[in-house]
Each structure stands twice: as structure tokens, then as C-alpha cells.
N, C-alpha and C positions, 0 to 999 in steps of 0.2 A: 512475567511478560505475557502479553494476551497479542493475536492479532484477528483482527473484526474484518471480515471483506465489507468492502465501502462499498464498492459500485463494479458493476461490470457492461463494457461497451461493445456491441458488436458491429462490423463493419466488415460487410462483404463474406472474405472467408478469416479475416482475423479478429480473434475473441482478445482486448484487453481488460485487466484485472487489474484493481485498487482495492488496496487496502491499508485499512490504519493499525499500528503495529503500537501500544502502549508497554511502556516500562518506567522504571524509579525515575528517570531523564525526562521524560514527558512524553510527547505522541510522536511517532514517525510514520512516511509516507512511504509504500513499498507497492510496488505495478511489475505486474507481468503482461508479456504478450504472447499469444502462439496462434499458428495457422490452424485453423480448426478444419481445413478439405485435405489435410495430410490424413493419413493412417494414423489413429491413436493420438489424435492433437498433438503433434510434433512441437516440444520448444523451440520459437524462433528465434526468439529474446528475452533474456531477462534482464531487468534493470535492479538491482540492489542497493543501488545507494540511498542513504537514508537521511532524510531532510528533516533537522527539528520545527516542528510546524512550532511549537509551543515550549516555551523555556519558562518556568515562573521560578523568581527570584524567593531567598527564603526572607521571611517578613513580609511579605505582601500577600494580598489576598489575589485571588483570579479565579472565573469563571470554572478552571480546571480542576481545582483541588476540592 
């Protein structure tokens, strides 16, 4: 399992973070957020849930493998 930071968005004083998380399953989407004008970028949220962006079936081909 690998995970890649994808992107990072800033707005105002909170910093969010994407990233794509790969495994034997396929690729998943994982974002955090935190207030970056706190002491030490305080977590504000984080969201874990993990969305298969990409599922490929066995027998077929796809861009991914």
C-alpha cells in the first residue's frame, strides 16, 4: 500500500489535503483538513472514508494495471 499526496487546497486559514492511497483493491481517496492559524495546525477534521475510485474486474484490461 502506497499513499501519493494528490493536491493540496488552501483557503483562508484552512489547509485541505488529498490524497490517493493505492492497494491490491485498487486506488482510494483520503482528505484531510486542519486550521492552519491555530498553534501547531490543529486537526480540525479528518475524513477517512475511503472511496474505490477504480475497481477492475479480473479478465479485462484497464488503463490501471
Amino acid at each position: 500500500m502506497r499513499i501519493l499526496p494528490f493536491a493540496t487546497i488552501s483557503r483562508r486559514s484552512t489547509v485541505t489535503r488529498l490524497h490517493l492511497m493505492t492497494s491490491f483493491n485498487g486506488i482510494y481517496a483520503f482528505m484531510e483538513s486542519y486550521d492552519a492559524s491555530k498553534q501547531a495546525g490543529e486537526l480540525v477534521m479528518r475524513l477517512e472514508k475511503l472511496e474505490p475510485l477504480h475497481t477492475g474486474k479480473k479478465g479485462t484490461r484497464s488503463p490501471m494495471n
